[in-house]
C-alpha positions, 0 to 999 in steps of 0.5 A: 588494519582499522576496523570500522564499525557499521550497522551491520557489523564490525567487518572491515571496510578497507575499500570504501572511505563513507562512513557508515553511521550507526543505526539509532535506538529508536529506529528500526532495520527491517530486512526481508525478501521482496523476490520470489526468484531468487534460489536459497541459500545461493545469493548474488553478490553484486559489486557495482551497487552504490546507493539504494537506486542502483539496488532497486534497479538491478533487483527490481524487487516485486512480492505477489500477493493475494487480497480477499475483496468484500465477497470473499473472492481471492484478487491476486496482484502483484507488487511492485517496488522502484523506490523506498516511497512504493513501501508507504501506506500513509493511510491510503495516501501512500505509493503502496496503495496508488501503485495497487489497483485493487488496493486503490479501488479499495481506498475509493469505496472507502472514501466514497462511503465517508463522503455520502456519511459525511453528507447525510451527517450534515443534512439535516433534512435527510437524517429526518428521513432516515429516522422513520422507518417508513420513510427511509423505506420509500428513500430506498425506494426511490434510490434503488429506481433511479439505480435502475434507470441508471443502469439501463442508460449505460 
């Protein structure tokens, strides 16, 4: 009987001709539970999984979780996961946080607030303003009266 080695461990693997490569030194293997349903210390074992789609539809893996938005206010939500790319992040530009409505209103105000400091970085009219103090109180002002006149035309 020949051994063949895997990621895992030197068990056997008579039945099945793939091979297995190792895992590299530089990479890491994280394993955890993505499920809240599943009763410990009795695990399913399923036979007709080939590859990692068949795993994520027959599991359909999915975590709850609880974000604190801005107020300090408890969101909770739950994560859902139908392949490798719902776990990326990306900086915000990953399926994590597109497939994560709190997560994605996040990344709006985010990058809504870096447009406006953006903008005011490059006029230089409106850095003027914001550096005298008496005008920057009539920008507010001016801005928190059209805020209001915005609201009351919805």
């Amino acid at each position: 009987m020949a051994m063949k080695e895997n990621f895992i461990s030197m068990a056997p693997d008579e039945e099945s001709s793939a091979k297995v490569s190792l895992i590299d030194q530089n990479k890491t293997l994280m394993i955890d539970q993505y499920t809240t349903d599943v009763e410990a210390g009795n695990p399913e074992f399923v036979e007709d999984i080939q590859n990692i789609d068949d795993a994520f539809a027959h599991f359909k893996p999915k975590v709850d979780v609880t974000f604190t938005d801005e107020e300090g206010g408890a969101v909770d939500e739950t994560l859902h996961f139908g392949e490798l790319r719902d776990f990326e992040a990306q900086g915000g530009k990953g399926r994590l946080v597109q497939n994560s409505p709190f997560l994605s209103g996040v990344k709006e105000k985010i990058d809504t607030n870096q447009s406006i400091r953006k903008s005011i970085e490059q006029n230089r009219k409106l850095r003027d303003i914001l550096k005298e103090a008496g005008s920057r109180e009539e920008l507010k002002e001016m801005l928190q009266s059209m805020l209001t006149e915005l609201e009351g035309a919805e």
